[in-house]
C-alpha positions in Angstrom: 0.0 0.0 0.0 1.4 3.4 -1.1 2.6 5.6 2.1 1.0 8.4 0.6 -2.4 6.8 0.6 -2.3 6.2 4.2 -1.2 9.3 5.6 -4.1 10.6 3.9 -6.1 8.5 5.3 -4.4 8.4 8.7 -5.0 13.1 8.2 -8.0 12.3 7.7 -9.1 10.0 10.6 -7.0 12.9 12.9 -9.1 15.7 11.1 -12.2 13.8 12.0 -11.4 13.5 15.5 -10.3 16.8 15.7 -13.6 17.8 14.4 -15.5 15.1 16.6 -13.5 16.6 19.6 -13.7 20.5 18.8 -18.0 19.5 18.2 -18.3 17.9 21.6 -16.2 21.0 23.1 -18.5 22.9 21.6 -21.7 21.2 22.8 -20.3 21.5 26.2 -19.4 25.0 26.4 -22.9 25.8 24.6 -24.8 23.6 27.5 -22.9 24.7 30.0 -23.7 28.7 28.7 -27.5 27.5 28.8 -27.2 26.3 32.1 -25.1 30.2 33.7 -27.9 31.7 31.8 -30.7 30.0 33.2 -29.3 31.0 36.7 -28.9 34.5 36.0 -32.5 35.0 36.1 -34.0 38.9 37.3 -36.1 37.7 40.6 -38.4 39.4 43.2 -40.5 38.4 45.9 -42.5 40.5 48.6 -44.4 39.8 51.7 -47.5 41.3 53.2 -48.6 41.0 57.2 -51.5 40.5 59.4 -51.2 41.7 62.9 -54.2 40.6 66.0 -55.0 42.2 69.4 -58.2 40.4 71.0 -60.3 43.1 72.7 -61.1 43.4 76.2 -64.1 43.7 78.8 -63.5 45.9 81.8 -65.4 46.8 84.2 -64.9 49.2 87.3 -67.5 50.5 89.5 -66.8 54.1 92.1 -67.0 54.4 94.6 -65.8 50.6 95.7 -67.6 51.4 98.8 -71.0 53.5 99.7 -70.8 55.8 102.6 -72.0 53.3 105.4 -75.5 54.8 107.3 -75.8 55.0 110.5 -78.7 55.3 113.3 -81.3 54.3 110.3 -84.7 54.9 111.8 -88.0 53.1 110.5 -89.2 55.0 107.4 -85.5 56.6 106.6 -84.2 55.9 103.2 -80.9 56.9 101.9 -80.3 57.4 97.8 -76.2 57.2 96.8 -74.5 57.1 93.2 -72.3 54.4 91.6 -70.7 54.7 88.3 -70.6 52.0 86.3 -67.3 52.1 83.9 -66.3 49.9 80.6 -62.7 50.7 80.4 -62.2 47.9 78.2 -62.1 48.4 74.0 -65.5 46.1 73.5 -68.9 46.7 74.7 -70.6 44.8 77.3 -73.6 43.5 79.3 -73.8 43.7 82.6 -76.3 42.1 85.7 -75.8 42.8 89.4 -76.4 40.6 92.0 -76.8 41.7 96.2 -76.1 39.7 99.3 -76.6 41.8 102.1 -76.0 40.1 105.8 -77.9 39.0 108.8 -81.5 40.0 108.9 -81.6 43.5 108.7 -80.3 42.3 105.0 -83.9 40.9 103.9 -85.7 44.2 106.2 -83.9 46.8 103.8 -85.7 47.4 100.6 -83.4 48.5 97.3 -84.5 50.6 94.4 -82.3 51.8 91.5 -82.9 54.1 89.1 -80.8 56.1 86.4 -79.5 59.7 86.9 -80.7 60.5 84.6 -83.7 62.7 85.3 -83.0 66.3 86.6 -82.0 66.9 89.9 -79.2 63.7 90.0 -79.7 61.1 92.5 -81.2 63.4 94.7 -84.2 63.9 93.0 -84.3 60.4 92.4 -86.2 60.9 88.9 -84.3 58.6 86.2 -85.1 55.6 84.5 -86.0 52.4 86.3 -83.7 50.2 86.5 -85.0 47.7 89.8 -87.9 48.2 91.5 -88.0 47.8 95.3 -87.4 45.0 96.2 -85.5 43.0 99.2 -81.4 43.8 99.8 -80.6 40.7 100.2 -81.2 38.7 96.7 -81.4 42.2 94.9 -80.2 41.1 90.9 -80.2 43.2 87.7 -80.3 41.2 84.8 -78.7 37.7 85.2 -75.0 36.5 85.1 -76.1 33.7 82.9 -74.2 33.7 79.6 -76.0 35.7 76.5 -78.9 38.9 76.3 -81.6 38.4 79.9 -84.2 40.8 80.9 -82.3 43.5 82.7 -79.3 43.0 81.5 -77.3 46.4 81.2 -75.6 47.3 77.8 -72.3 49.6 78.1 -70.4 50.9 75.0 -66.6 50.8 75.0 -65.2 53.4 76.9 -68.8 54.4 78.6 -70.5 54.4 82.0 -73.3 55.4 83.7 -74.6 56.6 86.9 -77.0 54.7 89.3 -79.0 56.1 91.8 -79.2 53.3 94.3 -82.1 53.8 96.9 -82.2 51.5 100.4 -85.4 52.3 102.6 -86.3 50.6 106.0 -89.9 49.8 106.1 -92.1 52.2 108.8 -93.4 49.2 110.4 -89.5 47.8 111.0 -89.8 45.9 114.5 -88.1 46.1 117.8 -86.4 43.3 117.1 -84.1 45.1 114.4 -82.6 47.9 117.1 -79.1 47.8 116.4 -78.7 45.5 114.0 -76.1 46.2 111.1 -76.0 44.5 108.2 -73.8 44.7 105.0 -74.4 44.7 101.3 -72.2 43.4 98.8 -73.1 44.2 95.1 -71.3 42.4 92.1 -71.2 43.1 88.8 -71.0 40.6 86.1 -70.2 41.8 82.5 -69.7 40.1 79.6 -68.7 40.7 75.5 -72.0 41.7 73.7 -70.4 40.8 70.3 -70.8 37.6 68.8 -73.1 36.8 72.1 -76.6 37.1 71.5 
């Protein structure tokens, strides 16, 4: 075989792998160009949030304690405010409920009204809020959860004054000379949202 003949053949097997070898490079560096600009990508993100405060109920009554009375007589009655505050962000309901002490306890009689008619307390002239009835055992409303008859509504932030009015009956006994007795009024409130 001529000499000639082969190193063409042999330049020619060397020219296709150089061609075979500078393709694949080629490939590569393409592919590997695809892949640096897939990962040079523009990008943004953002983020939004949600802050919660749950509300309250707060209630506050003043004075914490009525001027005590002294040397009550049959027929005497004595009328004294109370404020009832909600210094919480939520309204409320409220009831009240009394127990007053010993005996002279269910001898009192308690009536509350609002003040407000003219005059304040005093004149005793608002809007009925308990008729007389015993101390002892008095209620507004009820402390059972949800809307009862006499319940007390108070906006966020409000309050309201009540006349409270003790009397001792004219026909009061001897047997009641002397006695003290004390009166201890509570106040339940609940939410008034989302509570029928």
């Amino acid at each position: 075989m001529d000499p000639q003949v082969t190193d063409d053949r042999s330049a020619r097997r060397r020219r296709r792998r150089r061609g075979i070898v500078a393709l694949l490079a080629t490939v590569s560096l393409l592919t590997i160009g695809a892949g640096s600009v897939s990962l040079a990508q523009f990008t943004d993100s953002t983020t939004s949030t949600w802050s919660f405060t749950t509300g309250t109920i707060d209630i506050s009554t003043n004075p914490a304690v009525l001027t005590s009375i002294t040397a009550m007589m049959p027929g005497d009655t004595n009328t004294q405010a109370l404020t009832v505050t909600n210094a919480g962000t939520a309204d409320l309901r409220y009831a009240m409920s009394t127990v007053a002490t010993n005996a002279l306890g269910t001898q009192l009689q308690l009536t509350i009204k609002t003040q407000d008619g003219g005059g304040g307390c005093a004149a005793f002239t608002g809007t009925s809020v308990l008729a007389a009835t015993t101390l002892n055992g008095a209620a507004v409303g009820s402390s059972a959860q949800g809307a009862q008859a006499g319940d007390r509504n108070l906006a966020a932030g409000a309050s309201e004054v009540l006349c409270f009015r003790v009397s001792l009956a004219l026909t009061t006994g001897n047997a009641y000379q002397g006695v003290s007795s004390a009166a201890t009024f509570t106040f339940d409130a609940e939410q008034t949202a989302n509570n029928p």
